[in-house]
N, C-alpha and C positions, 0 to 999 in steps of 0.2 A: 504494500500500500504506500509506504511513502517514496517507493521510483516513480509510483503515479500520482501523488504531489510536487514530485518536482520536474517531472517533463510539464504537467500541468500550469506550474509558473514561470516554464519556460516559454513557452506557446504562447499564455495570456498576462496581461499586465493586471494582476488581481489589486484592484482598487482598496476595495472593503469584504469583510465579512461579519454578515448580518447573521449573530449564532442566532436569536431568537427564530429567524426565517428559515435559518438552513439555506441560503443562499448568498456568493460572492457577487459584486457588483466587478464586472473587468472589461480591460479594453485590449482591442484588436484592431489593427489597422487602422487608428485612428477613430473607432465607433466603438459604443458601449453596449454590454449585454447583460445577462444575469445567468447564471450557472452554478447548479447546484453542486453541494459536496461529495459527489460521486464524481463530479465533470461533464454532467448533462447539461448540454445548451436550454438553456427553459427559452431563451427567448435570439434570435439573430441579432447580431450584432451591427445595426441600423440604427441605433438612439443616438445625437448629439452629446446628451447630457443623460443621465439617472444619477436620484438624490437618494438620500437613507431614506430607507421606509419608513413613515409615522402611522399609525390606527392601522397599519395593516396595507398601506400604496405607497407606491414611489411615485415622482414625479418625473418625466423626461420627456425628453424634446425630439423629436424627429421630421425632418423634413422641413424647419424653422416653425413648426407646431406641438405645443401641449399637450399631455393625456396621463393617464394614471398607471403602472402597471402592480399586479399584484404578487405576492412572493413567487407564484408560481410562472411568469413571463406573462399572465393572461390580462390584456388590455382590456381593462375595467371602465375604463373612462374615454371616449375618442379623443384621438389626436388631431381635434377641432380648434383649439384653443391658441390665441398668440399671445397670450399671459397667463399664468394659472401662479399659486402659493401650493406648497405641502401642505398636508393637515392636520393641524396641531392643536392638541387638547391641552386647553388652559385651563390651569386649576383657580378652583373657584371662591 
């Protein structure tokens, strides 16, 4: 297992790892993806941008538009948007 953590970080630029998700945020030729701790692409590597996850989405950008994606790569929210915030729970 750990030869295939480190061809893994040779491959991909591993940004972050979101333990609570079980999913790395990393980049590839200059685009961002999501990839879980097996090494499963959850999502292609087409986002300008992806933020940490808050309540459960990410925010990222593709194609100069907004949308949500969920731990698993699955876009939750269209990439309609040419502004959007994360979503953060403020305590009260």
């Amino acid at each position: 297992q750990e030869k295939f953590y480190f061809l893994f970080l040779l491959l991909l630029q591993v940004l972050d790892f979101l333990e609570i998700y079980n999913v790395f945020i990393c980049k590839k030729d200059g685009y961002y993806g999501l990839v879980n701790k097996r090494g499963k692409e959850l999502t292609s590597f087409v986002y300008s941008s992806i933020s940490d996850f808050s309540n459960g989405l990410a925010l990222a950008k593709k194609d100069g538009l907004y949308g949500f994606l969920n731990n698993s790569g699955k876009e939750i929210i269209p990439f309609d948007y040419s502004e959007a915030n994360s979503f953060r729970s403020e305590e009260r």
